[in-house]
C-alpha positions in Angstrom: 0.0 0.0 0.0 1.5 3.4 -1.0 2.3 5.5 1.7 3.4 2.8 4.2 5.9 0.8 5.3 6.2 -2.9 7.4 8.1 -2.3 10.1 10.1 -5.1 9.3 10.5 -6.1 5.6 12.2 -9.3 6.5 8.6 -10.6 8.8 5.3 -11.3 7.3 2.6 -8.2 8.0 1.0 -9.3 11.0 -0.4 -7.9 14.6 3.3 -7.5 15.9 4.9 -6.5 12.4 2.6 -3.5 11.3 2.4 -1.1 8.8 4.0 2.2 9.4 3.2 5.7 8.0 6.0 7.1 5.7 6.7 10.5 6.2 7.4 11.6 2.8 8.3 15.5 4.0 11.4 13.7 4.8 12.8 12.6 1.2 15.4 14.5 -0.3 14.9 15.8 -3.0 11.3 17.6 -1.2 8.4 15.5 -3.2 6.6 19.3 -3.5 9.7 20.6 -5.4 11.3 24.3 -3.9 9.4 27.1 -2.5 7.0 25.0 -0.6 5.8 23.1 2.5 5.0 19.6 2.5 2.8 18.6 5.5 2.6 14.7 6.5 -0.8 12.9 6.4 -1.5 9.1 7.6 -0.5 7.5 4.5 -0.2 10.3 2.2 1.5 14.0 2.6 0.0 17.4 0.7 1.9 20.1 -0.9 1.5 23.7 -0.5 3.3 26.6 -2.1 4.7 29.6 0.5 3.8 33.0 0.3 4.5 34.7 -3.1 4.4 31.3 -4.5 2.2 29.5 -6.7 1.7 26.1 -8.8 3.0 26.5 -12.1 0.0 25.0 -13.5 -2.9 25.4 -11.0 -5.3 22.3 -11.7 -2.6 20.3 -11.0 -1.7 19.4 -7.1 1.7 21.1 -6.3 4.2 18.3 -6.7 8.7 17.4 -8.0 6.8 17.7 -11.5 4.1 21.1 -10.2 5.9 23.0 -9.0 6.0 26.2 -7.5 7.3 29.6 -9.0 6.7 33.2 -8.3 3.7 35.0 -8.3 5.0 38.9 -10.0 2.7 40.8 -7.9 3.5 43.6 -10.1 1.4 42.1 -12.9 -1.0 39.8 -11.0 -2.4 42.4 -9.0 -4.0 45.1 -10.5 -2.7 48.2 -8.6 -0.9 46.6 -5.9 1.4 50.0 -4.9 -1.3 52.6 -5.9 -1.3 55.3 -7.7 1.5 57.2 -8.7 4.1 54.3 -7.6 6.4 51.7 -9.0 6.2 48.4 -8.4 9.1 46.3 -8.4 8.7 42.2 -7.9 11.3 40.2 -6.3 11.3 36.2 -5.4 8.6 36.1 -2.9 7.6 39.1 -2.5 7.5 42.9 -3.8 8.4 46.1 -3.2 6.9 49.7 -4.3 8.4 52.9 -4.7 7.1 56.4 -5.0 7.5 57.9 -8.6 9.6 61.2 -9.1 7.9 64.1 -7.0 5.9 62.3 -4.9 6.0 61.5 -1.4 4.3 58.7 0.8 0.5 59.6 2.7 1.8 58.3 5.8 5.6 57.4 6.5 4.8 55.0 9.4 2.7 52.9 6.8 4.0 50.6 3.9 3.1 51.8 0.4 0.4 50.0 -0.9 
């Protein structure tokens, strides 16, 4: 049965040689590929993709062969920085800028 293991190969399956989750979070290389979290579930595991991340094809579960890649905030969401600003994406994440002769509404607060 995928996603399990006899705890002793060399013993038939019985009450005192069971069957043992595998924790497949543990194989290297990650079975959700880079840039994601791999939780382990009774005879299974699920993939997720961090923050700024997403499945490179998204009706596909995030897998070695799904993975994830960045999301370019910049593009994907429509006026992320505001007006009169300039976005910039980076792995992960983004940053914005004010454009030439313009200043932030509120320096305590991130532009957005």
């Amino acid at each position: 049965m995928s996603g399990y293991n006899v705890t002793d190969p060399n013993l038939p399956i019985n009450s005192n040689n069971t069957c043992k989750d595998i924790n497949e979070c543990l194989f290297s290389p990650s079975v959700c590929g880079p840039d994601s979290n791999c939780t382990n579930e009774i005879g299974s595991y699920n993939c997720s993709c961090l923050n700024g991340f997403t499945a490179t094809n998204s009706s596909l579960p995030i897998s070695i062969n799904n993975t994830c890649r960045d999301v370019d905030e910049c593009v994907d969401i429509s006026d992320v920085c505001g007006p009169n600003s300039i976005c910039n994406n980076t792995v992960g994440s983004y940053n914005c800028w004010c454009m030439s002769g313009y200043n932030v509404t509120d320096p305590n607060l991130p532009i957005n």
